[in-house]
C-alpha positions in Angstrom: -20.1 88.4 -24.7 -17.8 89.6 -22.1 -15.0 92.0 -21.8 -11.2 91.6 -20.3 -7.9 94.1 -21.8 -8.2 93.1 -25.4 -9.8 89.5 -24.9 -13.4 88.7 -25.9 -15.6 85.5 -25.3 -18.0 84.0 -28.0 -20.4 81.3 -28.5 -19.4 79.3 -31.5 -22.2 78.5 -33.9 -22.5 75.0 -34.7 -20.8 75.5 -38.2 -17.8 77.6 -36.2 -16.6 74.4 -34.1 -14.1 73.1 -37.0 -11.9 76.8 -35.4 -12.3 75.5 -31.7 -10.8 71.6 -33.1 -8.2 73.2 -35.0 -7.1 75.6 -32.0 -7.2 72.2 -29.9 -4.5 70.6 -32.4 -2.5 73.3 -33.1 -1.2 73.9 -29.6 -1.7 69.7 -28.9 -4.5 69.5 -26.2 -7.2 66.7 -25.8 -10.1 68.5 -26.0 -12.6 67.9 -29.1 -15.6 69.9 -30.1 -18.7 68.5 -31.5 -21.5 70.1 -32.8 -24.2 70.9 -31.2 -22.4 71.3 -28.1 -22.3 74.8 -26.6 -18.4 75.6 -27.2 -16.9 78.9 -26.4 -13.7 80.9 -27.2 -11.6 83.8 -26.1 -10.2 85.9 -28.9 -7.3 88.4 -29.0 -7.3 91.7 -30.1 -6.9 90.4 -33.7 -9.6 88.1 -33.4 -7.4 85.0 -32.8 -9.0 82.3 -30.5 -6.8 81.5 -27.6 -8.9 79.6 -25.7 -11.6 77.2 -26.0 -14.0 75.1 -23.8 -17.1 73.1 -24.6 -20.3 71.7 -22.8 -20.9 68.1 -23.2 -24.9 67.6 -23.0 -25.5 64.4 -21.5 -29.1 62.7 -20.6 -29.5 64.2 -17.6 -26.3 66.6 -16.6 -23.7 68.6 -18.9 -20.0 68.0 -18.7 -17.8 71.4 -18.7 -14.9 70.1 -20.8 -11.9 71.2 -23.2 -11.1 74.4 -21.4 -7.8 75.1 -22.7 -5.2 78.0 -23.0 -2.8 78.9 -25.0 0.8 78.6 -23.5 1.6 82.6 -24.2 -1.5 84.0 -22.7 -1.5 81.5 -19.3 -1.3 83.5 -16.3 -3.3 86.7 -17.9 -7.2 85.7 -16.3 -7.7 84.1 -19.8 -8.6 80.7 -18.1 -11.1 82.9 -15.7 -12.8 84.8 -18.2 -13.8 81.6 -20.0 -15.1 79.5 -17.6 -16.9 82.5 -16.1 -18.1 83.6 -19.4 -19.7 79.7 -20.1 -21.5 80.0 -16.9 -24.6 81.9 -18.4 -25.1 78.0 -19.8 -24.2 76.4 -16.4 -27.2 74.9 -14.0 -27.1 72.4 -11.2 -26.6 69.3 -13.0 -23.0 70.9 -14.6 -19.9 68.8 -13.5 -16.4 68.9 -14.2 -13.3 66.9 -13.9 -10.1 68.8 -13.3 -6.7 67.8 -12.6 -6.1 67.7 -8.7 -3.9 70.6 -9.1 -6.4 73.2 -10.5 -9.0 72.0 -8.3 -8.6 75.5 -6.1 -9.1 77.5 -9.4 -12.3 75.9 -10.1 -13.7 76.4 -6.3 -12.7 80.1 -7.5 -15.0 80.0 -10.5 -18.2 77.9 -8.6 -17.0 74.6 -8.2 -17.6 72.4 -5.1 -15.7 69.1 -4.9 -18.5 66.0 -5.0 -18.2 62.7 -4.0 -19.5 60.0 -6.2 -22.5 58.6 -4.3 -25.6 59.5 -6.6 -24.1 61.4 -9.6 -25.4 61.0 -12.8 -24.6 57.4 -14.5 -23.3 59.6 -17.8 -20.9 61.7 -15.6 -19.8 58.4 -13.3 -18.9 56.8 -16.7 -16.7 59.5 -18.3 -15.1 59.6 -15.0 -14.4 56.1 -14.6 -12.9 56.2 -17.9 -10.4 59.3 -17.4 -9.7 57.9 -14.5 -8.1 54.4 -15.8 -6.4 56.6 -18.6 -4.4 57.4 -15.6 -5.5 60.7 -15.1 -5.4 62.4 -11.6 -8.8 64.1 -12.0 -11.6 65.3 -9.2 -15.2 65.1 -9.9 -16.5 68.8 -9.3 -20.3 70.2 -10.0 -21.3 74.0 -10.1 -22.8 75.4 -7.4 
């Protein structure tokens, strides 16, 4: 568990990730928990989750994917303190794929940009996909 003014981070337990899908809909973001994936949340002072991000475990490589904010508490670290908070569950084979524009915020938190050329076939494939969805996403793996 760690510590920021008023904000704590938690593993969900397997029969807690119904909160981290509803926090997803309510404020309308993509991500989607499943169970038995690692998922994580930031909670306010009052024990209200606002943020969430999840660990897809592949075959032979994890995905680090749903981390979301809520709008009010963007700007506050809250994105930092997740992602930093997951990486007790992070190895070498744990990718990424965030949009172009937070690409320098993940080199912050231990990302390296990676080109494609021998990646996992699991990651490849999720990427591929994202990718004709039209999103502008970089393929990133923790250093």
């Amino acid at each position: 568990m760690s510590e920021n003014p008023g904000f704590t981070a938690h593993w969900l337990s397997d029969a807690e990730i119904p909160l981290a899908n509803k926090f997803y809909r309510t404020h309308k973001f993509r991500g989607k928990a499943r169970r038995h994936d690692p998922c994580m949340v930031i909670r306010d002072h009052q024990q209200q989750i606002i943020a969430c991000g999840c660990l897809r475990r592949l075959t032979d490589s994890q995905l680090l994917a749903g981390v979301a904010v809520a709008p009010d508490y963007r700007g506050r670290g809250v994105a930092r303190l997740l992602v930093d908070s997951m990486a007790e569950a992070y190895d070498e084979q744990t990718f990424t794929f965030p949009y172009r524009h937070l690409v320098p915020f993940y080199e912050s938190v231990g990302f390296v940009e990676e080109g494609e050329t021998g990646q996992p076939s699991a990651i490849l494939d999720r990427l591929q996909t994202y990718r004709r969805q039209g999103r502008d996403i970089v393929l990133m793996r923790h250093k």
